[in-house]
C-alpha positions in Angstrom: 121.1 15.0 64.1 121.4 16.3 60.8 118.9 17.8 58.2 119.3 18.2 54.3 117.2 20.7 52.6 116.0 18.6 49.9 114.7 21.1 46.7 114.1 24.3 46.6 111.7 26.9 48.1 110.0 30.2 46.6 108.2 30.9 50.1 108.8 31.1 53.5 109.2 27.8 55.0 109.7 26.7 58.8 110.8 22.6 60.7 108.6 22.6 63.5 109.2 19.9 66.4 106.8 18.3 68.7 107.9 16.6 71.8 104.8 13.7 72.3 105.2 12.6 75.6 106.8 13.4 78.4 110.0 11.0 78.0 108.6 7.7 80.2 110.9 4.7 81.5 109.2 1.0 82.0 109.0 1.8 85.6 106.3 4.7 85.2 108.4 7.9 85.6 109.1 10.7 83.6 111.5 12.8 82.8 110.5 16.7 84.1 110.5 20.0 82.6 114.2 20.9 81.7 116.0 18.1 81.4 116.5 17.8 78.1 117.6 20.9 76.0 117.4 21.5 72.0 119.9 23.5 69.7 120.3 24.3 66.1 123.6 25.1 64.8 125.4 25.9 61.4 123.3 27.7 59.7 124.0 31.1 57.3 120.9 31.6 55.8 118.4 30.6 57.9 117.1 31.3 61.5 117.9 28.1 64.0 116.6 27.6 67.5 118.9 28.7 69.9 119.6 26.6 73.1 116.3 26.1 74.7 113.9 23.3 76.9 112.5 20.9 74.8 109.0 21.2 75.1 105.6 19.8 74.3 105.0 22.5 72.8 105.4 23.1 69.1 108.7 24.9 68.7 110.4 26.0 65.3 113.7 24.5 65.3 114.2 26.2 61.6 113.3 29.2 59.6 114.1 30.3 56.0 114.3 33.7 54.9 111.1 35.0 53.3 112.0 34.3 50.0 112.8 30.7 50.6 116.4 30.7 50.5 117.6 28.2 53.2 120.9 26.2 54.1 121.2 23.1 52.3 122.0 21.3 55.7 121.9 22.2 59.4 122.6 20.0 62.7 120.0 19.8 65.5 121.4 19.2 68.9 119.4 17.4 71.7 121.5 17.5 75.1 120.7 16.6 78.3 120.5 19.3 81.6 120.2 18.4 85.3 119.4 15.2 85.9 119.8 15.3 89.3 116.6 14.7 90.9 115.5 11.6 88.4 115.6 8.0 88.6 117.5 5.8 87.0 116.0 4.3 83.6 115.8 4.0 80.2 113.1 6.8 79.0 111.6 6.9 75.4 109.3 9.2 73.5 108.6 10.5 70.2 109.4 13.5 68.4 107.6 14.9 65.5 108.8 17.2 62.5 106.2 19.5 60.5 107.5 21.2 57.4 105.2 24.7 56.8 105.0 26.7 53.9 103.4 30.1 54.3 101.9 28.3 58.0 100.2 25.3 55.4 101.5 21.7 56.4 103.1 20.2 53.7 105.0 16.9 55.2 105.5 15.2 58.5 108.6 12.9 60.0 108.8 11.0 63.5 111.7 9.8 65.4 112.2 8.1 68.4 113.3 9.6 71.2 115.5 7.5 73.7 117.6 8.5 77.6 119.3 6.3 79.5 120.2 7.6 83.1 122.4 5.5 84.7 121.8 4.0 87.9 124.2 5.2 91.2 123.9 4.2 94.8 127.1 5.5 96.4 128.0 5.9 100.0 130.7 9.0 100.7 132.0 9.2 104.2 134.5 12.1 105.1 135.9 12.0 108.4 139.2 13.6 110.3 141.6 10.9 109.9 140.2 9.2 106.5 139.6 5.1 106.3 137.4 4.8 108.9 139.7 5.5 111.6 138.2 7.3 114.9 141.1 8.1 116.9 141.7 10.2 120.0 145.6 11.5 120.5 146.8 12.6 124.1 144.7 11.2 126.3 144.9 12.8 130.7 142.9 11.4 132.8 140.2 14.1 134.1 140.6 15.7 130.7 137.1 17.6 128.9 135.2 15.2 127.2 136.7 15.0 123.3 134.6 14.7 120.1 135.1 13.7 116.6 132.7 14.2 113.7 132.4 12.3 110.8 130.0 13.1 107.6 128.1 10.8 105.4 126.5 11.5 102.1 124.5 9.0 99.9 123.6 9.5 96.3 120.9 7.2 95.2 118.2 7.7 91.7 117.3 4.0 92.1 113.7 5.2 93.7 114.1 2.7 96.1 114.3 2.8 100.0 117.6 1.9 102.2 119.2 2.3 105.3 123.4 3.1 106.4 124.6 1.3 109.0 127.4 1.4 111.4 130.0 -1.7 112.2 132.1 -1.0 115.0 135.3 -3.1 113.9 137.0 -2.9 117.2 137.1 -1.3 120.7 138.4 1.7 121.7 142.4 0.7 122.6 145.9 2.1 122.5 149.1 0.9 121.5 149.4 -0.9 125.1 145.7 -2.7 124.7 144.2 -0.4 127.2 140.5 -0.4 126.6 138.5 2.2 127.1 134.6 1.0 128.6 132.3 1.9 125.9 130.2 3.8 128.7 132.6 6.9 128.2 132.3 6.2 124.7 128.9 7.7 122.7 127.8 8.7 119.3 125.0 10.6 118.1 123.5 11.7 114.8 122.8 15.0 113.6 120.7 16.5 110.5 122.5 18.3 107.7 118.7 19.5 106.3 118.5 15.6 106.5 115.1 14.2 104.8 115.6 10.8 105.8 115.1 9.3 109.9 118.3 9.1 112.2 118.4 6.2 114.2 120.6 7.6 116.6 119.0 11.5 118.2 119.9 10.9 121.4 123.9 9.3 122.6 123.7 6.0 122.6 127.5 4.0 123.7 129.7 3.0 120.7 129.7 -1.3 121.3 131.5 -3.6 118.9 128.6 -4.8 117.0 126.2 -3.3 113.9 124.0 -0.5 114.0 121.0 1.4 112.1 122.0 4.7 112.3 119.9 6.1 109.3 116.9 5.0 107.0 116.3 7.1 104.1 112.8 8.8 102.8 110.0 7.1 101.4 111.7 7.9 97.6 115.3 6.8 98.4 116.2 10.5 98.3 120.0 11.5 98.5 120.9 12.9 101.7 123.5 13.3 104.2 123.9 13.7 108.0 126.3 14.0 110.4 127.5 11.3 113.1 129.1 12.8 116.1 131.6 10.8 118.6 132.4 11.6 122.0 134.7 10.4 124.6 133.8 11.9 128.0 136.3 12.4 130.3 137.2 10.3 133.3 139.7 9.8 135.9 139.4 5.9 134.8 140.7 6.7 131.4 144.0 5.7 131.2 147.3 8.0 129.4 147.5 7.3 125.4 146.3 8.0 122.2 143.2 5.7 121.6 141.6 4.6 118.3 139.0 2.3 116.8 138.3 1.8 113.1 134.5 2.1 112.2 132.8 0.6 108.8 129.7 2.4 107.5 127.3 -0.1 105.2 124.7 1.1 102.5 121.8 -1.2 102.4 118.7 -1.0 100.1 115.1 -2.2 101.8 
């Protein structure tokens, strides 16, 4: 934004600025504390606002010198911090300009005052092999039981609930269509300072179908959390390297 010095002053004069309202989308929430940053730059003569929090507060964004010599111009810069923990919207409020002389009021300005946070809802999965692929290499019969992890992340400001589920897209086979029974085959979930509910605590056996394994917070918070596979080991199991591919779904409710 930038600010002409129309005329000329004999006094000490200051641009004050007034944030209204806490920046409010249609939905009812507002923007918090330090998300939204102010800055005045290019000036010589005068004294701008260095990078700060816009606040509700009044805050002088420009000062002359005491005689009333100022910059004929100057730019004030309105940036955006962390955003992180707000929902998706479009957020308006006003902002209002004072000009003092001396500390007396002498003119006033408003402008509107408009951020847009775009909405996400992503689903990152990171496991061992990549694609969704659960695989076990070297298979003995009698071997330890053998575990793969696999660790998913969600990043949501929507606001609203939802859920991750798990498709198993195939049974556990090698290369020769051996199968292993999905008895010796588990998976469990497991908090990563998880704020949501895991569906899966305790092992429960991996089967060819769909499964809840997670419903997210009340808010629709991001979070992450860990899903942990295991293949116990039996003297049923059958030489080979074994794999499955697993799909994970992110679901709003």
């Amino acid at each position: 934004m930038s600010v002409k010095i129309n005329g000329s002053f004999k006094k000490l004069f200051s641009l004050k600025q007034i944030l209204a309202l806490a920046p409010e989308s249609n939905e009812g929430n507002r923007l918090g504390p330090g998300t939204l940053n102010v800055q005045v730059e290019a000036t010589q003569l005068g004294i701008g606002l260095p990078l700060s929090t816009l606040s509700l507060s009044p805050q002088a964004v420009y000062t002359s010198r005491p005689t009333g010599e100022a910059d004929s111009s100057f730019i004030i810069s309105y940036t955006l911090a962390d955003l992180s923990g707000q929902k998706a919207g479009r957020y308006r409020s006003r902002i209002q300009f004072i000009l003092e002389e001396m500390g007396l009021e002498i003119e006033k300005y408003a402008m509107g005052l408009e951020v847009e946070i775009e909405r996400f809802f992503d689903l990152v999965v990171t496991s061992q092999f990549g694609g969704g692929l659960i695989e076990f290499s070297g298979l003995k019969p009698g071997e330890p039981p053998k575990i793969n992890e696999v660790i998913v992340e969600i990043r949501n400001n929507t606001g609203k609930r939802y859920q991750v589920n798990q498709n198993v897209l195939s049974e556990l086979v090698n290369k020769q269509g051996n199968k292993i029974a999905s008895e010796y085959f588990t998976f469990r979930t497991e908090s990563r300072e998880t704020k949501g509910v895991l569906k899966a605590a305790e092992k429960q056996e991996v089967k060819k179908t769909d499964a809840v394994v997670f419903i997210s917070d009340a808010s629709g918070s991001s979070d992450a959390f860990k899903i942990i596979y295991e293949l116990a080991g039996s003297w049923d199991i059958k030489a080979g390297d074994y794999a499955t591919r697993i799909s994970y779904t992110l679901l709003e409710i």
